[in-house]
C-alpha positions in Angstrom: 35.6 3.8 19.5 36.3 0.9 22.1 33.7 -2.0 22.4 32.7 -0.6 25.7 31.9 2.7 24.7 30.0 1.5 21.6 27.8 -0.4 23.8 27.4 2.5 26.3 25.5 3.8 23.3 23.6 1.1 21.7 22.0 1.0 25.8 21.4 4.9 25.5 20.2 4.8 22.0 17.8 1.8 23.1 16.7 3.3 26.3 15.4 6.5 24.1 13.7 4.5 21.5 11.6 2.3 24.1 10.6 5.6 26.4 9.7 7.1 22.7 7.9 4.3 21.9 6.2 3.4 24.7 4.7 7.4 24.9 3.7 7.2 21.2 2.1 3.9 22.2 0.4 5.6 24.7 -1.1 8.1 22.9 -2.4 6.0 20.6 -4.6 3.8 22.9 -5.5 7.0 24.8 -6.8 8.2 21.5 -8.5 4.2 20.9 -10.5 4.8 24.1 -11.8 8.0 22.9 -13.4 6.4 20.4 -11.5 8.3 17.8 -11.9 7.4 14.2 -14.0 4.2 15.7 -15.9 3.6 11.7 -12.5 3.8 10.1 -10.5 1.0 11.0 -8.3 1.5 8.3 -7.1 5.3 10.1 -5.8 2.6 13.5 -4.1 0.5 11.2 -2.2 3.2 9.9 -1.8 4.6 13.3 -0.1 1.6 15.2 1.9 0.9 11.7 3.5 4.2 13.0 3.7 2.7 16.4 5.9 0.1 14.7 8.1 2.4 13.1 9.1 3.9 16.0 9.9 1.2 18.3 12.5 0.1 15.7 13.4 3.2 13.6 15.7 5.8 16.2 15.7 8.6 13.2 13.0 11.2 12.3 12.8 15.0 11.1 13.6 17.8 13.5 10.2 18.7 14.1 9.0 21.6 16.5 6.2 20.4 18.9 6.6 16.8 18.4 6.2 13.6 20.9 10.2 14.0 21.4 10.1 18.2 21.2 7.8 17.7 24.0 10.3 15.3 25.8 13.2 17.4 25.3 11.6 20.3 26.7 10.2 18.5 29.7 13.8 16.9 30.8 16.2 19.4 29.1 18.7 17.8 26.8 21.8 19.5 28.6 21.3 17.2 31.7 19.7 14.3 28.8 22.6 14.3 26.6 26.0 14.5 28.7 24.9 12.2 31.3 22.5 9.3 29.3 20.3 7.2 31.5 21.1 7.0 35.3 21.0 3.2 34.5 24.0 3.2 32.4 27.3 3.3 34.1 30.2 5.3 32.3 32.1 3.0 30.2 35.3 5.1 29.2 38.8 3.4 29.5 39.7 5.9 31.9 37.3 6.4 34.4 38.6 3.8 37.0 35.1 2.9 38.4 33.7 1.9 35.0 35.4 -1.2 34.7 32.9 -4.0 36.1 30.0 -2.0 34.8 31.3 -2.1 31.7 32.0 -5.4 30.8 28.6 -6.2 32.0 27.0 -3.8 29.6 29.2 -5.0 27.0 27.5 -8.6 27.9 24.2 -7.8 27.9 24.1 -5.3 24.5 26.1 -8.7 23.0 23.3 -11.0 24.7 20.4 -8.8 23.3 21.9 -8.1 19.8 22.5 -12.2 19.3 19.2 -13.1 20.9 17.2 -10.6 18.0 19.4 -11.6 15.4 19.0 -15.1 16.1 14.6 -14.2 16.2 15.0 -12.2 12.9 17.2 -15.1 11.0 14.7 -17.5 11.9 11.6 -15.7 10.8 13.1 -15.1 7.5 13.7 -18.8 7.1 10.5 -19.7 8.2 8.8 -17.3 5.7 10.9 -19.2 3.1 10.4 -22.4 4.1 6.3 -21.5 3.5 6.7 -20.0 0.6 8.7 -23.0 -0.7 6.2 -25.8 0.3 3.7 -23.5 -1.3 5.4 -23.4 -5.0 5.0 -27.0 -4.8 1.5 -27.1 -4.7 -0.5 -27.7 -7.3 -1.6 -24.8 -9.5 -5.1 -23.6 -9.8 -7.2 -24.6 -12.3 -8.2 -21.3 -15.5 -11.8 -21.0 -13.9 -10.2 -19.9 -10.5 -7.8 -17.8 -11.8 -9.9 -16.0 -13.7 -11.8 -15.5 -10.5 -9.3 -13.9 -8.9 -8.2 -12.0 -11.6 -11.8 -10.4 -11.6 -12.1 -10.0 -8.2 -8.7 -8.2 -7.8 -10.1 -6.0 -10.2 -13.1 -5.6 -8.0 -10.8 -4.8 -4.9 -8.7 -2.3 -7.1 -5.1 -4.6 -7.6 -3.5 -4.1 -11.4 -3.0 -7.0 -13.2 0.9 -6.8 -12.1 -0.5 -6.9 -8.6 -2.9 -9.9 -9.2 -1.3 -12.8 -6.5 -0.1 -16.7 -7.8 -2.7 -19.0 -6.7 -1.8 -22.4 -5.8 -4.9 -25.1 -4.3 -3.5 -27.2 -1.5 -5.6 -30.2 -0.6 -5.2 -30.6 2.6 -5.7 -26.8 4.4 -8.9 -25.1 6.1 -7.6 -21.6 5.4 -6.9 -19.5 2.7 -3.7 -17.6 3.8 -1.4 -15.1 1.5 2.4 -14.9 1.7 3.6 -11.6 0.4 7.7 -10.7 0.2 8.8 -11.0 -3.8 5.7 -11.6 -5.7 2.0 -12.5 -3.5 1.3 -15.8 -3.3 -2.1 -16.8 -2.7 -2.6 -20.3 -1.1 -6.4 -21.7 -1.6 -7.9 -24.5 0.2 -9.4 -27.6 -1.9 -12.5 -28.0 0.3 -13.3 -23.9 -0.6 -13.8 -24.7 -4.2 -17.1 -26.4 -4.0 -18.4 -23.3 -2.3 -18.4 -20.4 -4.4 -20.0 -18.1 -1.8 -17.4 -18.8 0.9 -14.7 -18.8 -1.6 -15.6 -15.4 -2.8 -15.7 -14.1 0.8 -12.3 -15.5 1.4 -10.7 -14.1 -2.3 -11.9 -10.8 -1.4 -11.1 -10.6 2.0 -7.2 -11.5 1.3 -6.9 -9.2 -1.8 -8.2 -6.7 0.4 -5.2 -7.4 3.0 -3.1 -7.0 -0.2 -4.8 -4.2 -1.9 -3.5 -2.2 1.5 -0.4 -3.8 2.0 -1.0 -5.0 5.2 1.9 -7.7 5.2 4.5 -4.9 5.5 3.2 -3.5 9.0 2.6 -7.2 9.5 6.9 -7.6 8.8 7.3 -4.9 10.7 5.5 -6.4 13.8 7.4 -9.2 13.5 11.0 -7.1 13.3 9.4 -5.3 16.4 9.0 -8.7 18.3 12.5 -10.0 17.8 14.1 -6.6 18.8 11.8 -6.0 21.9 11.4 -9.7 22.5 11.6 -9.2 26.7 8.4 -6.5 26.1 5.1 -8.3 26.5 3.2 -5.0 25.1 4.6 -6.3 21.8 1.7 -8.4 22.0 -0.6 -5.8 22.7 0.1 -3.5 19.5 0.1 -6.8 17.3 -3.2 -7.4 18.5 -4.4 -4.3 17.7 -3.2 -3.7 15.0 -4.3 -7.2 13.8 -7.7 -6.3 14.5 -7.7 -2.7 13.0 -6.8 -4.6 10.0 -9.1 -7.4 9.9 -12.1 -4.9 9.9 -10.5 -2.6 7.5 -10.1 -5.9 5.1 -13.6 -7.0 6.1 -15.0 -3.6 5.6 -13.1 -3.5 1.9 -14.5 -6.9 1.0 -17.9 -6.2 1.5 -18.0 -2.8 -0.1 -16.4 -4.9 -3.5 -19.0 -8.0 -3.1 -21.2 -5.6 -2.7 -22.7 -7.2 0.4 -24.6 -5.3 3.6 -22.5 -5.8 6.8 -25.1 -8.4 8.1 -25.1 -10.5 5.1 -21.1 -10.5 5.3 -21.1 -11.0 8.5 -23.7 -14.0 8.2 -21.2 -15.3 5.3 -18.2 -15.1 7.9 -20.4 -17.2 10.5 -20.4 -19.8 8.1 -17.2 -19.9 6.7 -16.1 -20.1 10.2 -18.4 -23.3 11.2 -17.4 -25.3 8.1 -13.7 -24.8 9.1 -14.9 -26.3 12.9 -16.6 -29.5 11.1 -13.4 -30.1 9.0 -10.5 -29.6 11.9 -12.5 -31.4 14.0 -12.4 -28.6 16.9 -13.8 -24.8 17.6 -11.1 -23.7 15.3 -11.7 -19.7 14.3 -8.6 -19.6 11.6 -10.7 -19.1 8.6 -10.2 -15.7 7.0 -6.7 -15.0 9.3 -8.8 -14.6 12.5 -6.5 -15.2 15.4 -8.6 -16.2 18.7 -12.2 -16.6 19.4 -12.8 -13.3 20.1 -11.3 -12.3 16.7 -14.8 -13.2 15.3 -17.2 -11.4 17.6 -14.6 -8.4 17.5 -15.0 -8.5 13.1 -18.6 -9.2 13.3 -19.2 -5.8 16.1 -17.1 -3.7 13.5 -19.4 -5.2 10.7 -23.0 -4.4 12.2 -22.2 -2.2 14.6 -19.9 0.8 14.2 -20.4 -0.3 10.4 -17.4 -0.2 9.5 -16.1 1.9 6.5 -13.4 1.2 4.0 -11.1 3.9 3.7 -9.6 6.6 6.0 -11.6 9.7 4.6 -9.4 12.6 4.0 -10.0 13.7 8.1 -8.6 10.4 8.7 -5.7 10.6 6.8 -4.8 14.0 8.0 -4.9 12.4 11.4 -2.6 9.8 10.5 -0.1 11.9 8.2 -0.2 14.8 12.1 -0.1 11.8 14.4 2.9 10.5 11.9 4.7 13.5 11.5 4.6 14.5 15.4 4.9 11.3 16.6 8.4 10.4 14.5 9.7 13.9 14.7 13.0 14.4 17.0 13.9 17.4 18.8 14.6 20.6 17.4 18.4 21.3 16.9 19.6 22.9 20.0 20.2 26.8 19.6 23.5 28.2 19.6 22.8 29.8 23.0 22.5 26.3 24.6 25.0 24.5 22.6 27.8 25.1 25.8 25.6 24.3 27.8 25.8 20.7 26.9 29.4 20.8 28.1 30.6 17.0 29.6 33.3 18.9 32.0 34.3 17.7 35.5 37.1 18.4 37.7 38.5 14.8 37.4 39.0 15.5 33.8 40.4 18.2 33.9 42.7 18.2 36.6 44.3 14.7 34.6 44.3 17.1 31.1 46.3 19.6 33.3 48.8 16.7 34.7 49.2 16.7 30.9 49.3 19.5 29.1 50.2 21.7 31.9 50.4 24.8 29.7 46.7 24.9 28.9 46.4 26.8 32.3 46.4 30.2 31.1 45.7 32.4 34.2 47.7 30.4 36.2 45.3 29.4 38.8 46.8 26.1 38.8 43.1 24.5 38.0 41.5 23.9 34.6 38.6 26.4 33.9 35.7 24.9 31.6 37.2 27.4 29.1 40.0 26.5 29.5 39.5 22.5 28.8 37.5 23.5 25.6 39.9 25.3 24.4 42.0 23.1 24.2 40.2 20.5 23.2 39.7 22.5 19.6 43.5 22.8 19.8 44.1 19.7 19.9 41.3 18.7 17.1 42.5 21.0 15.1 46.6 19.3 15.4 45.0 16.1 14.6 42.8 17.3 12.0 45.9 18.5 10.6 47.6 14.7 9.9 49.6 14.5 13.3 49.5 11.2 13.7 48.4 9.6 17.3 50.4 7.8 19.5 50.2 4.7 21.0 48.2 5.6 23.5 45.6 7.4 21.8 45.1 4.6 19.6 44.6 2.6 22.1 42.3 4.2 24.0 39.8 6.9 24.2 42.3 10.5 25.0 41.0 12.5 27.6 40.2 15.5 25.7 37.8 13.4 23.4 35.6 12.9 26.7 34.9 16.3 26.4 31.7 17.6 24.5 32.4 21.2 24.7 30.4 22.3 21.1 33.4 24.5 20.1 32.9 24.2 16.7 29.5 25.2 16.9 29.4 28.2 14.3 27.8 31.5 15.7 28.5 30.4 19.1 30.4 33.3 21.4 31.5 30.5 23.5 33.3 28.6 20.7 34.6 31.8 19.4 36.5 32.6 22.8 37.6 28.8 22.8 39.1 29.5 19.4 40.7 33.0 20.3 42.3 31.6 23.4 44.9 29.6 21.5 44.8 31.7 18.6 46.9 34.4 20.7 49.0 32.1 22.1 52.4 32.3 20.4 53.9 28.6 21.2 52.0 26.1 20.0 50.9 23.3 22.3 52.6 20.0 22.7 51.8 17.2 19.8 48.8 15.6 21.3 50.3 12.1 20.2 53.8 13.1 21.5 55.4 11.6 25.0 53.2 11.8 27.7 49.8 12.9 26.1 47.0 12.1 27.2 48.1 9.1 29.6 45.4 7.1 31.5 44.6 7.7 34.9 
């Protein structure tokens, strides 16, 4: 496959993972402003995690009435599939107008792939550089970790599960880097305050206890792919918030504390970190922005927020998952032809070629007539003819064709087959002199 063509379908293959995404996206916040699931913040964590998955993950069972079913039957795949996205221009070798518009694809897929690269490389490294400066803190003293150890227990984290704890003098907040085994990163000035510092150990083992640093790696993979997209931001934010309550909500239920007195707790963790930076700074607990605070406190006292997803939650999320991931149904055998890539360009140049594939004669090249032998000539080189130079060079002609002749069951394909099956010369060696020249 040549460079061009390769990149023809990295910009389909994007273009239907960002339309996919952004409709599963939709649906989500159109579900969010019904005010579905509003108590169980852990059921829209889940849900935007699926988000996530889609806008980097183009695979997904064949699922009948699914986001993409839905699609496909909307815009039908036989005008979808042969012609890709008006914004792509055809790339092939040997269509004559495809030559600018190619190598400016090929740019800008090279551009896009580097740039994300580039984003993901450096994420990793700075993930490593943090844990690294962290492993050279100091270690905590028995009496704190035998406070974690019992309050993992509280949150419901095995002892394999239970995090590293280091103490670092210097920081306001506690923070957990997960990848390889948890690391759990306590702040000095916490220690004196046993009330606070239980609030903040159960809040992060309640980010680990639901392994909320994976959709958090997956938001991140999201960002460097769709880097240009500022609704990137958006889901993140969300989802951020679905799972600050859901941890919030977790804690409480395992310090065994009523919404307001956590929520009382959280004011006050949040005002000692101010008096110690020195500015309004709301980063205690992972909180991201201002709002972050009045946003936690609202789930707290409020919607009163609960910890898990229920079982009607999680058969929300395990439909919304499977229908929102699903592809398309495999096209029927009745509608496989109908996904033919024919055009009278291509096959008046295979006829210029292989002149005796015109069976009645007409002195033009019948869709029929181009499929069939397309699967003759599939079947010579499936055979161990060996291509000439020009076929491997460039992409032939009859390899532009997507005529779904081997499709089994198929009267179409049949007829293709029969064609040349009662011919009694055999056609001319597809990597011989003269096959399949460029326009």
């Amino acid at each position: 496959m040549s460079l061009a063509a390769a990149s023809e379908g990295i910009a389909r293959g994007a273009a239907e993972l960002l339309i996919h995404g952004l409709a599963l996206a939709g649906c989500a916040h159109l579900a969010a402003r019904l005010g579905l699931w509003r108590r169980r913040p852990a059921v829209w964590a889940a849900l935007w995690t699926v988000v996530l998955v889609k806008w980097i993950s183009p695979w997904g069972p064949s699922i009948a009435g699914s986001l993409a079913d839905v699609g496909a039957m909307l815009w039908p795949s036989a005008e979808l599939s042969s012609a890709g996205p008006l914004w792509v221009a055809p790339s092939s070798p040997h269509d004559p107008s495809g030559g600018p518009a190619s190598a400016l694809w090929i740019l800008l897929v090279l551009a896009w792939v580097t740039v994300a690269g580039l984003r993901l490389l450096g994420g990793v490294l700075a993930v490593r550089r943090q844990r690294r400066a962290a492993l050279e803190l100091p270690a905590a003293p028995a009496w704190l970790l035998e406070r974690v150890g019992e309050m993992a227990r509280r949150i419901g984290l095995g002892p394999r599960s239970s995090p590293s704890v280091r103490v670092h003098p210097q920081a306001v907040i506690p923070h957990l880097l997960a990848g390889g085994r948890p690391l759990l990163v306590v702040p000095k000035t916490l220690l004196a305050e046993l009330a606070l510092l239980d609030l903040a150990l159960a809040h992060e083992l309640a980010h680990l206890r639901r392994r909320d640093w994976i959709a958090r790696w997956l938001h991140a993979a999201v960002a460097a792919v769709w880097f240009f997209l500022p609704i990137r931001i958006l889901i993140g934010r969300s989802l951020e918030r679905a799972q600050e309550a859901a941890a919030d909500a977790l804690a409480a239920r395992a310090l065994s504390l009523s919404p307001p007195v956590y929520a009382r707790r959280l004011v006050d963790a949040t005002l000692r970190c101010q008096g110690q930076a020195g500015r309004p700074l709301v980063g205690v607990l992972a909180l991201a922005a201002p709002a972050a605070l009045v946003e936690r406190i609202e789930a707290l006292c409020l919607r009163r927020s609960l910890a898990t997803t229920g079982l009607g939650g999680a058969a929300f999320v395990v439909a919304f998952g499977v229908l929102g991931l699903g592809q398309p149904r495999a096209a029927a055998p009745a509608q496989a032809m109908a996904q033919c890539d024919y055009s009278p360009a291509i096959a008046e140049a295979l006829r210029e070629v292989h002149p005796e594939a015109d069976l009645d004669g007409d002195g033009e090249l019948a869709r029929d007539e181009a499929c069939a032998l397309q699967e003759q000539l599939r079947r010579v080189a499936r055979d161990g003819v060996e291509p000439g130079a020009e076929q491997a060079s460039a992409e032939p002609l009859w390899q532009r064709l997507c005529c779904n002749c081997e499709v089994s069951g198929t009267s179409e394909g049949r007829d293709a087959r029969d064609l040349y099956e009662e011919r009694s010369e055999p056609l001319a060696d597809p990597g011989g002199p003269g096959a399949c020249e460029q326009e």
